[in-house]
Backbone as CSV, one residue per row, in Angstrom:
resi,resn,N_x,N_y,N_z,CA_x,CA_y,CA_z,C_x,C_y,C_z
1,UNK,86.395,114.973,109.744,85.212,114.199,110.003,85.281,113.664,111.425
2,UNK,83.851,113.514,112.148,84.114,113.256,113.500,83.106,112.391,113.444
3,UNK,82.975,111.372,114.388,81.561,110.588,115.084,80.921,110.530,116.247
4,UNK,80.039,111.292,116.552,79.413,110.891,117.557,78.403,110.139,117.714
5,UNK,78.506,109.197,118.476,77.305,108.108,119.011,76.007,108.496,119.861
6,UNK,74.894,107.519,119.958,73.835,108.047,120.813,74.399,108.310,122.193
7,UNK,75.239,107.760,122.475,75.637,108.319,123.882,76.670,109.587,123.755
8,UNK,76.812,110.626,123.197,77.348,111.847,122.240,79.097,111.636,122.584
9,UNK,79.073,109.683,123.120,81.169,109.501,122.618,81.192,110.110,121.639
10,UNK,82.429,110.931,121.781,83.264,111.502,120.376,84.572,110.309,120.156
11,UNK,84.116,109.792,118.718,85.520,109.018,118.473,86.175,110.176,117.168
12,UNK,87.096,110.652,117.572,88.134,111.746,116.466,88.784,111.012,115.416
13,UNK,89.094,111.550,114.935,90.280,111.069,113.366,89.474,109.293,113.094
14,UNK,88.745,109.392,112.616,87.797,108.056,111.968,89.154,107.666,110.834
15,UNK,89.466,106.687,110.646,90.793,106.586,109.598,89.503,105.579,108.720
16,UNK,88.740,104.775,109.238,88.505,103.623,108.286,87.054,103.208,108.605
17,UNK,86.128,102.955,107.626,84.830,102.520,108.222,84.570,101.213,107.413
18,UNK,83.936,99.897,107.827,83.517,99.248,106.667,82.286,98.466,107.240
19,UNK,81.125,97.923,106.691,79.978,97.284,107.142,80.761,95.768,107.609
20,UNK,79.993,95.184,108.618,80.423,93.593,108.425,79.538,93.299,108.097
21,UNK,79.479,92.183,107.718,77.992,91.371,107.301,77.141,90.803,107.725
22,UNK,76.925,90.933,109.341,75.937,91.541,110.113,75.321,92.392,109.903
23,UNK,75.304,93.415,109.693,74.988,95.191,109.440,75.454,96.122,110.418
24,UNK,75.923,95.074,111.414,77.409,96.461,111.846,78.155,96.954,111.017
25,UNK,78.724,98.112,111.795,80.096,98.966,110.972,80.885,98.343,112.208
26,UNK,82.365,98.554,111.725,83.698,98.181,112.095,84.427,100.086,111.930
27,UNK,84.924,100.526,112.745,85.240,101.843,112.488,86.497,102.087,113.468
28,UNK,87.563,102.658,112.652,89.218,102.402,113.419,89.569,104.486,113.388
29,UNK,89.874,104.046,114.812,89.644,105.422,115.377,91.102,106.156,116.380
30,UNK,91.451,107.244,116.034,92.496,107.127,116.526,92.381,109.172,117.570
31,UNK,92.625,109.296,118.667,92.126,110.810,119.429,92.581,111.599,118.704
32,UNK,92.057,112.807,118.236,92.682,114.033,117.843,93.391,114.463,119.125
33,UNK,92.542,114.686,120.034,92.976,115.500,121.499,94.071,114.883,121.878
34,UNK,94.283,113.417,121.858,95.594,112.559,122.324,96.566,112.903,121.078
35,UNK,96.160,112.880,120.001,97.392,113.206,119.023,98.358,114.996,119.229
36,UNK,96.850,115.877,119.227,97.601,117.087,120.214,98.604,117.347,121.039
37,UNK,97.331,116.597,122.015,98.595,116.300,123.622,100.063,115.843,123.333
38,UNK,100.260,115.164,121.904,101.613,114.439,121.881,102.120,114.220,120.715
39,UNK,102.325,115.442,120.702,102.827,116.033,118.983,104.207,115.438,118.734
40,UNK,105.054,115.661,120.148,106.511,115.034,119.773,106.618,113.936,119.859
41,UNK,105.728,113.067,119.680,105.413,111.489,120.148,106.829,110.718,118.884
42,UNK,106.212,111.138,117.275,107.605,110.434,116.648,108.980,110.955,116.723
43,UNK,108.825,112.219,116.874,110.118,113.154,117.084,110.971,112.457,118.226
44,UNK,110.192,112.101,119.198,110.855,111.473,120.309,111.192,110.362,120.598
45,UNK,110.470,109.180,119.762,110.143,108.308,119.160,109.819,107.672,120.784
46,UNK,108.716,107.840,121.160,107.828,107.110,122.372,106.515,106.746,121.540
47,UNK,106.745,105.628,121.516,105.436,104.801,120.765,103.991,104.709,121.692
48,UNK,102.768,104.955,121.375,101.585,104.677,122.021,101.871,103.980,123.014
49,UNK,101.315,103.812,124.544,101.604,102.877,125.426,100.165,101.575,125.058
50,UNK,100.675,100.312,125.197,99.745,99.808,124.265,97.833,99.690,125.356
51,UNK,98.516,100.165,126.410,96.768,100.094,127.026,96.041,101.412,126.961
52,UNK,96.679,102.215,125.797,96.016,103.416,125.501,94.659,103.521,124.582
53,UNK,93.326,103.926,125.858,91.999,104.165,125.167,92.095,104.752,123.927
54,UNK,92.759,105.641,123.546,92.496,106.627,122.168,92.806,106.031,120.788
55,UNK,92.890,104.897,120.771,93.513,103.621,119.601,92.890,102.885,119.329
56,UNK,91.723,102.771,118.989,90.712,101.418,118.890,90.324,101.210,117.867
57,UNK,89.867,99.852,117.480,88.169,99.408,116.802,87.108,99.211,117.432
58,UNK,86.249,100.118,116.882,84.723,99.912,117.544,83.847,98.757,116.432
59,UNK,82.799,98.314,117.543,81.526,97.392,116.295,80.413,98.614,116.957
60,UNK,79.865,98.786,116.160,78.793,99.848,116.004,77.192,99.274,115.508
61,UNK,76.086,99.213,115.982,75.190,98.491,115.394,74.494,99.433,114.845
62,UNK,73.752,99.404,114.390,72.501,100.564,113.730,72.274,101.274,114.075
63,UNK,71.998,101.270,115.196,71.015,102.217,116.443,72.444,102.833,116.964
64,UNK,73.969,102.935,116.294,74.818,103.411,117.145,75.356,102.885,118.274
65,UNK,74.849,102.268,119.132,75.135,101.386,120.083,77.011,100.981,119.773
66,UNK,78.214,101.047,120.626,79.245,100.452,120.738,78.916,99.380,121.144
67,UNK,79.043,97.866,120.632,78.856,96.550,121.077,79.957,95.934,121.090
68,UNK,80.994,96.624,120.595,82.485,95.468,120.780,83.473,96.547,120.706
69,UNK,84.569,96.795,121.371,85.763,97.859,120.789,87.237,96.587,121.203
70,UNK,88.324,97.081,120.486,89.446,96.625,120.583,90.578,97.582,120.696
71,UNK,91.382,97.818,122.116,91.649,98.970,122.923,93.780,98.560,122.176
72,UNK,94.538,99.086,122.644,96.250,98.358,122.659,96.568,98.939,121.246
73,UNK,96.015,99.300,120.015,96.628,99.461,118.900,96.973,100.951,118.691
74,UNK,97.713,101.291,117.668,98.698,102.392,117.656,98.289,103.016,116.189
75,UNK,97.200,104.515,116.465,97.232,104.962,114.680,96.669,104.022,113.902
76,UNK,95.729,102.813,114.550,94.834,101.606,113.566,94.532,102.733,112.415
77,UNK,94.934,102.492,110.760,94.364,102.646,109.514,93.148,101.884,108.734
78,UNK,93.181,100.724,108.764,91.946,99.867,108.388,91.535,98.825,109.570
79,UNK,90.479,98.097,108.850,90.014,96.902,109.540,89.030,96.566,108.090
80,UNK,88.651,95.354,108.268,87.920,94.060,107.597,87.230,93.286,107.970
81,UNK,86.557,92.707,107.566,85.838,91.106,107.923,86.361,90.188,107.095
82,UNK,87.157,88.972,107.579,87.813,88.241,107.069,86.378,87.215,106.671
83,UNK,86.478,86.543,105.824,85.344,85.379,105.383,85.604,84.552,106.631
84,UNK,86.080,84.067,107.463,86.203,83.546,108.412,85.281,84.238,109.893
85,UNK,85.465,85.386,109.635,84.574,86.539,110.853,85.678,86.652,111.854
86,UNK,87.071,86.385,111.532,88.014,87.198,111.969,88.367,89.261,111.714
87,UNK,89.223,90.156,112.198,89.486,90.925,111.754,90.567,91.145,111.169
88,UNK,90.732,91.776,110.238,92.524,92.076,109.798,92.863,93.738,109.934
89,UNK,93.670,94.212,110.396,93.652,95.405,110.807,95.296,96.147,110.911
90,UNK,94.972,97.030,109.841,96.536,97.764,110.051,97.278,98.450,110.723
91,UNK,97.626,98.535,111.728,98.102,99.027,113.236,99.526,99.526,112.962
92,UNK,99.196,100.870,111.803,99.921,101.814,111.584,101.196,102.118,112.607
93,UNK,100.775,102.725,113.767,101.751,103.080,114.751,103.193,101.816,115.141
94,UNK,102.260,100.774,115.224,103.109,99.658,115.310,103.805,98.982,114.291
95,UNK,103.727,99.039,112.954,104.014,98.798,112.290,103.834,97.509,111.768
96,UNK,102.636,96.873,111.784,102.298,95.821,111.755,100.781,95.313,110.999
97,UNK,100.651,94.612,110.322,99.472,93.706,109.896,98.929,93.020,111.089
98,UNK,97.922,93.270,111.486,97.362,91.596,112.600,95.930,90.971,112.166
99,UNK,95.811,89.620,112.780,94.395,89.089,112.491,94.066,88.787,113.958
100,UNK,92.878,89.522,113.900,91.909,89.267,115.720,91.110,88.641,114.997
101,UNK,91.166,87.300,116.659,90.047,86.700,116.847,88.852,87.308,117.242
102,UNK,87.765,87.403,115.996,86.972,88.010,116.599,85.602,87.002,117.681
103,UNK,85.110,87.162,118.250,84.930,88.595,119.158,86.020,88.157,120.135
104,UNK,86.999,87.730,120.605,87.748,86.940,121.089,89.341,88.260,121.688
105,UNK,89.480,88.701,120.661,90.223,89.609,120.612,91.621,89.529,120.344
106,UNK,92.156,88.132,120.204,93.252,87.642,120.085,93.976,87.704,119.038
107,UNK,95.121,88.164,118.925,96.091,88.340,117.518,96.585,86.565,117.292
108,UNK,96.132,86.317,116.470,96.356,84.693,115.682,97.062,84.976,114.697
109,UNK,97.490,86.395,114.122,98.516,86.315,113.147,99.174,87.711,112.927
110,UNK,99.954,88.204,112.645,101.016,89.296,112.160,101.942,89.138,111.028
111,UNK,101.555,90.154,110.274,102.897,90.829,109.482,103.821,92.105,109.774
112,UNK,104.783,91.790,109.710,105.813,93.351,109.744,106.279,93.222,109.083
113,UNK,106.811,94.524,108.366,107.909,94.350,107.442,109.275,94.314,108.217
114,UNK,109.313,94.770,109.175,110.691,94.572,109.994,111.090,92.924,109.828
115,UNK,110.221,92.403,109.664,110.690,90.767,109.624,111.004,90.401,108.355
116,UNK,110.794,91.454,107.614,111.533,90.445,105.974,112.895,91.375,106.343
117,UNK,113.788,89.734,105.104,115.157,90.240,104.404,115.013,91.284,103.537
118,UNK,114.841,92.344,103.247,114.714,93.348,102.307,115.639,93.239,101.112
119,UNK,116.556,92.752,101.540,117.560,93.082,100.640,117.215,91.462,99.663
120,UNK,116.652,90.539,100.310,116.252,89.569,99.263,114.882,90.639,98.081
121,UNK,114.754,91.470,98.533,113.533,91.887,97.870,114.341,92.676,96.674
122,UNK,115.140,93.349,97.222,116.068,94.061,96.285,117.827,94.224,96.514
123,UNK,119.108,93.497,96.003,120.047,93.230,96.593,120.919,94.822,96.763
124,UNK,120.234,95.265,96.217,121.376,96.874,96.570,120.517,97.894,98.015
125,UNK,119.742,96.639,98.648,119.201,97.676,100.069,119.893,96.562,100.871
126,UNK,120.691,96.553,101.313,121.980,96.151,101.960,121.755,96.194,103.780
127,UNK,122.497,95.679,104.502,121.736,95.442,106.166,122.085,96.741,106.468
128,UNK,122.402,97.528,105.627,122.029,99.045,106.530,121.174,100.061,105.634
129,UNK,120.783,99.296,104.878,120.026,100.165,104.392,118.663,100.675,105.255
130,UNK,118.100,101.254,105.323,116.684,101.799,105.948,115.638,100.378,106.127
131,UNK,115.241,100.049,105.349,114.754,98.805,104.999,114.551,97.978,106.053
132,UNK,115.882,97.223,106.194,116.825,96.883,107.181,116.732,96.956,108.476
133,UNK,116.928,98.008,108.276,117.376,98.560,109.913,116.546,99.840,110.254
134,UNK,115.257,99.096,110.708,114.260,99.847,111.480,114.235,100.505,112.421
135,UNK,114.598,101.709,112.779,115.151,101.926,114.015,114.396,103.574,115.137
136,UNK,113.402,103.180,113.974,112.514,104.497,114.560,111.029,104.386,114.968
137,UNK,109.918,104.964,115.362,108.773,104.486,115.508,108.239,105.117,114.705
138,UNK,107.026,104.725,113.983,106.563,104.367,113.055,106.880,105.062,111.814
139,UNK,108.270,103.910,111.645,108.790,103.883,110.329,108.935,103.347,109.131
140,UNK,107.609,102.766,108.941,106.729,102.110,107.688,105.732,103.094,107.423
141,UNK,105.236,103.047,108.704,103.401,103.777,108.772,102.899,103.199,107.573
142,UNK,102.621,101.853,107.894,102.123,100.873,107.118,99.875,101.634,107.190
143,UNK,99.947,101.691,105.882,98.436,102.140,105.728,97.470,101.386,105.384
144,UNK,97.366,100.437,104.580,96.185,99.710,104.503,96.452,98.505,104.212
145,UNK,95.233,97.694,104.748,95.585,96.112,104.313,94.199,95.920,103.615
146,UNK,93.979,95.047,102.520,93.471,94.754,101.310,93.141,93.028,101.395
147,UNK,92.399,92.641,101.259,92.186,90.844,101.797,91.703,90.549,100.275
148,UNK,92.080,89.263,99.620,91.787,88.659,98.459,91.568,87.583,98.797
149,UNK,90.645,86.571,98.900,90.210,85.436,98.469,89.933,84.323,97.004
150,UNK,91.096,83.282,96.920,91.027,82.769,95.622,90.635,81.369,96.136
151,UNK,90.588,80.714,95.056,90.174,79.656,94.621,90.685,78.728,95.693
152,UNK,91.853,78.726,95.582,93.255,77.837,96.495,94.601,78.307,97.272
153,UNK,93.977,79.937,96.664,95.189,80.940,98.268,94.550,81.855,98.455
154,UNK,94.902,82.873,99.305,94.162,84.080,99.539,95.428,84.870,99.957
155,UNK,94.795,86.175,99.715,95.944,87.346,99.498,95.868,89.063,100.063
156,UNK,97.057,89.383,100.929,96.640,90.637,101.406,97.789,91.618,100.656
157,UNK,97.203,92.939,100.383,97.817,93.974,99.428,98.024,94.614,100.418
158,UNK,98.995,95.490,101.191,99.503,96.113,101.703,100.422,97.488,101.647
159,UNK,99.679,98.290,101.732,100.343,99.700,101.699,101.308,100.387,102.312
160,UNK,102.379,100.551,102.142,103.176,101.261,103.573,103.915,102.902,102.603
161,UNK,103.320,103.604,103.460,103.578,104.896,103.113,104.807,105.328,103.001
162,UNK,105.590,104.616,104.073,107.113,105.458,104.084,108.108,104.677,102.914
163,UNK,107.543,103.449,102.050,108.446,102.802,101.424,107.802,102.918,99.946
164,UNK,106.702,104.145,99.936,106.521,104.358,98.387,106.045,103.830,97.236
165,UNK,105.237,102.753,97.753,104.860,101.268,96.762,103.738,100.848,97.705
166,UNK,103.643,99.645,97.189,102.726,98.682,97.870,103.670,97.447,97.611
167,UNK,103.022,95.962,98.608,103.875,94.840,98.782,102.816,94.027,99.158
168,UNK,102.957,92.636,98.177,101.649,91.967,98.361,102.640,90.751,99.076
169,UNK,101.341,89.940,99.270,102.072,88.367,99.662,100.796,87.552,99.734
170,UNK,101.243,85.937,99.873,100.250,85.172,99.673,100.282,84.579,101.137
171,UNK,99.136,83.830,101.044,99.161,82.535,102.227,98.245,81.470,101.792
């Protein structure tokens, strides 16, 4: 699947589309042609350079129009509209959860799994286990983030491909 806009931009590999509640779309886009160009990118393990165009979120209005993009992310898998009119966005390559200020652009929050004790999660993945000891690029390839809103917490479900499960948490 491909997108082209009224101005015939090609954004390649569309990973994620969702309306905001504006009646924009939010759409996380990552180059085919740049993924080509750099096939040995994990093999070699040289991570996206983070001021690389081919990594974005676009805001898209009706008429197609690009009215907002967010450039620095690596293999972005989702994005959201937080009830707040923040974004939450899974920045696959990097291995990371973030929340942008939207329209602002500012990361006000992150998850990695590189930052948990793993082995509190399970005591037989030990400080060398994989888990642990992250030592490759993108070696979660964390895939989607999931936003829950309750009563008195709210909650993101989180997918990471290379660890076979999903892993929730609260705030």
């Amino acid at each position: 699947m491909f997108f082209v806009f009224n101005n015939l931009e090609l954004i390649d590999v569309p990973h994620d589309a969702d309306r905001k509640s504006n009646g924009n779309t939010l759409i996380v886009s990552a180059s085919f042609s740049e993924m080509l160009n750099h096939l040995n990118r994990i093999d070699d393990q040289q991570p996206v350079e983070p001021n690389n165009p081919a990594h974005k979120v676009y805001e898209v209005d009706p008429k197609g129009n690009v009215i907002w993009e967010l450039r620095g992310l690596a293999y972005p898998h989702e994005v959201l509209e937080l009830p707040n009119g923040h974004l939450l966005i899974a920045d696959t390559g990097y291995n990371r959860v973030i929340e942008v200020d939207y329209p602002n652009k500012s990361i006000i929050w992150s998850w990695e799994p590189a930052q948990i004790n793993w082995t509190k999660v399970n005591p037989e993945w030990d400080s060398d286990h994989y888990y642990n000891n992250p030592s490759t690029y993108d070696w979660s390839h964390l895939n989607d983030v999931d936003f829950k809103q309750y009563s008195t917490w709210n909650s993101c479900l989180i997918s990471i491909r290379n660890f076979d499960n999903s892993k929730g948490f609260c705030s």
